[in-house]
N, C-alpha and C positions, 0 to 999 in steps of 0.2 A: 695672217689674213691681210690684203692688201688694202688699203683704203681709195676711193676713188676720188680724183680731184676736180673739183667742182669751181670754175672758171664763171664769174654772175661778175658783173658790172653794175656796181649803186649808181645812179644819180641823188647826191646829197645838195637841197638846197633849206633855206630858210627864208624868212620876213624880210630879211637884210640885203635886199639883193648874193649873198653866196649862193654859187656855184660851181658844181663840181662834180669831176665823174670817177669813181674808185673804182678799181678792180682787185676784185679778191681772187688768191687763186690754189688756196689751201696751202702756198707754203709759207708766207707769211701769217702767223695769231690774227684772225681777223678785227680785234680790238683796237691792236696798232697800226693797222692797215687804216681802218676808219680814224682813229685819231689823227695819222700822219697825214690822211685826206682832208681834216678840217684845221688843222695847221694850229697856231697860236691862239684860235678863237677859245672865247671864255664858255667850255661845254658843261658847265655846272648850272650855266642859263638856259640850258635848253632843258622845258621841263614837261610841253605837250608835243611827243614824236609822235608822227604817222607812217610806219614803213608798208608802201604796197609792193608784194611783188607781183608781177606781172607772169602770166600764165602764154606761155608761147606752146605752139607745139615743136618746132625745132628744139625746145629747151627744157624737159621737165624739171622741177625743180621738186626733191624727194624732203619729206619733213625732216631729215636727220642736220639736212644743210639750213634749211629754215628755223631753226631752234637754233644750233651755232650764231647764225647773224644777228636773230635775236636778243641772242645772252650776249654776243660781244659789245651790241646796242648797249643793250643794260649793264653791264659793267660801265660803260662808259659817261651814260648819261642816269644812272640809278634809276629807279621806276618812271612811269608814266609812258609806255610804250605802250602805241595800240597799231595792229598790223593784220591785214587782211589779201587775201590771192583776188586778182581783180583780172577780168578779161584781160584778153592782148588787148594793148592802149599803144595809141603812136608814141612811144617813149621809146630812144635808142637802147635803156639798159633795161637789167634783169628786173629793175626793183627800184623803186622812189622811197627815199629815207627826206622826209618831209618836216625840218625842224622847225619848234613853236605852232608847230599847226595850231590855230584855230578854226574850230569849226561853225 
């Protein structure tokens, strides 16, 4: 069975001014992909994430790949991930990974 490769572009920022745009594109562990994107920062600090992905119609995006980015979140930043499909919004990427959110 072949699997399909699903190409979503994160925008990852935080409180700290970071910045930054990932792209996953299924042939790298999406884990490492996001780690490699947040670089040397201390990710044990990041403990309230907000990931929206963004609902395009050019782009659907199917729950098998939204459970993957999720779990590779939470492997990396252990619980407290909360994540919701939010209209098209003017944002270049698939998806805002929003660290320290406060609400």
């Amino acid at each position: 069975m072949e699997r399909t490769m699903h190409r979503l572009t994160i925008h990852i920022t935080d409180n700290d001014k970071f910045d930054n745009l990932v792209e996953l594109d299924g042939l790298q562990p999406y884990a490492e992909a996001l780690h490699n994107a947040i670089g040397n920062r201390d990710i044990s600090l990041y403990r309230n994430n907000r990931l929206l992905f963004i609902a395009k119609e050019n782009h659907p995006l199917d729950f098998g790949t939204i459970y993957r980015i999720c779990g590779a979140i939470q492997i990396l930043f252990g619980d407290g991930l909360v994540w919701d499909i939010v209209e098209d919004a003017d944002e270049q990427a698939d998806a805002l990974l929003l660290l320290n959110y406060k609400q």
